[in-house]
SETI-628911 format. One record per residue: x, y, z of N, C-alpha, C, O, CB in turn; residue in one letter. Coordinates in steps of 0.02 Angstrom, whole numbers, plus 50000, padded with zeros to 5 digits. Glycine has a CB too. Example, Ala and Ser with C-alpha at 12.3 -4.5 7.8 and 13.67 -1.06 7.14 Angstrom:
% residues 2
506604971650390506154977550390506604983550390507124983450423505654977650452a
506424988850354506844994750357506455000250394506705005750402507044997050286s
***
This chain:
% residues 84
466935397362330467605396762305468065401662342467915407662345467625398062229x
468635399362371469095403762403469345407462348469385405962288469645400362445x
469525412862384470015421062335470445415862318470425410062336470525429862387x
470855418962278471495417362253472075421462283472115426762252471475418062182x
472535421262331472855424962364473555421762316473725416662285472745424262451x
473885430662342474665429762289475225432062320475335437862336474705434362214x
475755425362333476195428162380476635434962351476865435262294476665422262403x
476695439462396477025445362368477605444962426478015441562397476515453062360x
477845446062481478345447162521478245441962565477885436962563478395453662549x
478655444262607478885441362696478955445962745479355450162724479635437762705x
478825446962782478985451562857479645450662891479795445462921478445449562918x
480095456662885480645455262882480915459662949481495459762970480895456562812x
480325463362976480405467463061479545469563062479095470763021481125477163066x
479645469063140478945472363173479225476463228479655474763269478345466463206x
478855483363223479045488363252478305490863316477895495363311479275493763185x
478385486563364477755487363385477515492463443477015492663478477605481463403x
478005496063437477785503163481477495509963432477225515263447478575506263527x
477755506163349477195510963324476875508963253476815511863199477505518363317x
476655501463283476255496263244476765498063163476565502463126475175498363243x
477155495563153477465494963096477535488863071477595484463114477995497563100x
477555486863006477845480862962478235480762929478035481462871477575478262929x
479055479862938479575479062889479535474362818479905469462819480085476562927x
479235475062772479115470262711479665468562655479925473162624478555473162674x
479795463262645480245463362573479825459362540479595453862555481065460262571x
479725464962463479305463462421479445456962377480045455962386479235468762388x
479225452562338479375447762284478845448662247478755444162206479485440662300x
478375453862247478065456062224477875463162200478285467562210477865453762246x
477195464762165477055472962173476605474662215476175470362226476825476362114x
476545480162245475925481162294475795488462283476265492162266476065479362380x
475205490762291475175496562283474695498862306474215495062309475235498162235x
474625506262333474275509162409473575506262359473615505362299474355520662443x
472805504662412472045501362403472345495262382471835492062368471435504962344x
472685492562375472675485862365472515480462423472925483062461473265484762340x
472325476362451472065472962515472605466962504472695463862452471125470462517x
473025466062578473385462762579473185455662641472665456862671473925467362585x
473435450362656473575445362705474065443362701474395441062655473255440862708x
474225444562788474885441562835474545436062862474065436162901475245446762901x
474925429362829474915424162881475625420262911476165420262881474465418962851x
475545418062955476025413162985475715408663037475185405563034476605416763017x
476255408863095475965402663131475405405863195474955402363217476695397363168x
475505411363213474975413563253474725419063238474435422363280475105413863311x
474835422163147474655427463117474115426163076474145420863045475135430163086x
473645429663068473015428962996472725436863004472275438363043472155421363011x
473055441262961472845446462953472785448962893473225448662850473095449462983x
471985452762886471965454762836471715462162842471385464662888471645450362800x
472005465662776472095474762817472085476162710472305472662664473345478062895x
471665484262709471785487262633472425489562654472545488962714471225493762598x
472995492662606473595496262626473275503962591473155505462533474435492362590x
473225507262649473145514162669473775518262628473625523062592473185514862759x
474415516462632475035521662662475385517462671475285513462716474985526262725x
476135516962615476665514762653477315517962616477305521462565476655506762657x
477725516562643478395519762672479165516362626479425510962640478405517262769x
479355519662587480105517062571480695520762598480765526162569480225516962497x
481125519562643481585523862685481045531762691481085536062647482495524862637x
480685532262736480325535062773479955540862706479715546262722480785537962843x
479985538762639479505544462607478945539362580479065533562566479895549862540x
478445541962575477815538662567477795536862487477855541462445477165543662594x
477735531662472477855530562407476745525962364476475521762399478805523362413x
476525527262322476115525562315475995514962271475535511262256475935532362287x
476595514962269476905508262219477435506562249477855510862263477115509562140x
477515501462261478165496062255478235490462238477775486362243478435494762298x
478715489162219479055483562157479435477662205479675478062261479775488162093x
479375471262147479765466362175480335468962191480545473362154479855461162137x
480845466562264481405470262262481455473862332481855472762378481375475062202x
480815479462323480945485962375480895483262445480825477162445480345492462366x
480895485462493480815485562558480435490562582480605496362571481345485762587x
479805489062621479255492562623478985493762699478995488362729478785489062579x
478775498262734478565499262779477765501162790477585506462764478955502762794x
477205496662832476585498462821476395499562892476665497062941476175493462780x
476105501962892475515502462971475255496262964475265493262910474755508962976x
474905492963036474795485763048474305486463078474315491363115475275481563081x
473695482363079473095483563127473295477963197473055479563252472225481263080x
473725471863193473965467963235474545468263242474835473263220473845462963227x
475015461863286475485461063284475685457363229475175454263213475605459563332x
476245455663180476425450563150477355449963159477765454263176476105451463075x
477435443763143477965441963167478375439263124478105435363084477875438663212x
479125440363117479655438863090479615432563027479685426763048480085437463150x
479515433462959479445428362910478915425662920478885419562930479915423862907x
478315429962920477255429362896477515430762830477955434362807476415437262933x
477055426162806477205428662722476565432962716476085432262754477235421362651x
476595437062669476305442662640475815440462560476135437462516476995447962628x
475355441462551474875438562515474515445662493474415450362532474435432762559x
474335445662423474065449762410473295448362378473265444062333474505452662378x
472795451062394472205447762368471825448362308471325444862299471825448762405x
***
């Protein structure tokens, strides 16, 4: 039986000189939680370590926020964001 994956955001910038992910949430996410980026040449799946609301490290974020994560790949402009 496949996971049940839950859309939480979209990728809204990629910052790839220092593997970054611009996220806007429609969801909650919160740091150990294991996320997937897919789109059309994206399928990534990564735990969230550490991420970022206007550059202070926040451990939670809410439908709403705008979120910054470290990326193990590239992903690209509107991958939706899936939480597992």
């Amino acid at each position: 039986m496949a996971e049940e994956l839950k859309e939480i955001g979209k990728v809204m910038g990629f910052y790839s000189h220092i593997s970054v992910a611009a996220i806007e949430l429609t969801g909650d996410l919160a740091v150990g939680d294991t996320i997937v980026i897919k789109g059309h040449t994206t399928n990534l799946e990564q735990p969230i370590d550490s991420m970022q609301i206007e550059h202070d490290k926040v451990e939670k974020a809410k439908k709403g926020d705008q979120i910054g994560i470290k990326v193990k790949d590239k992903v690209r402009l509107h991958d939706i964001v899936y939480k597992k």
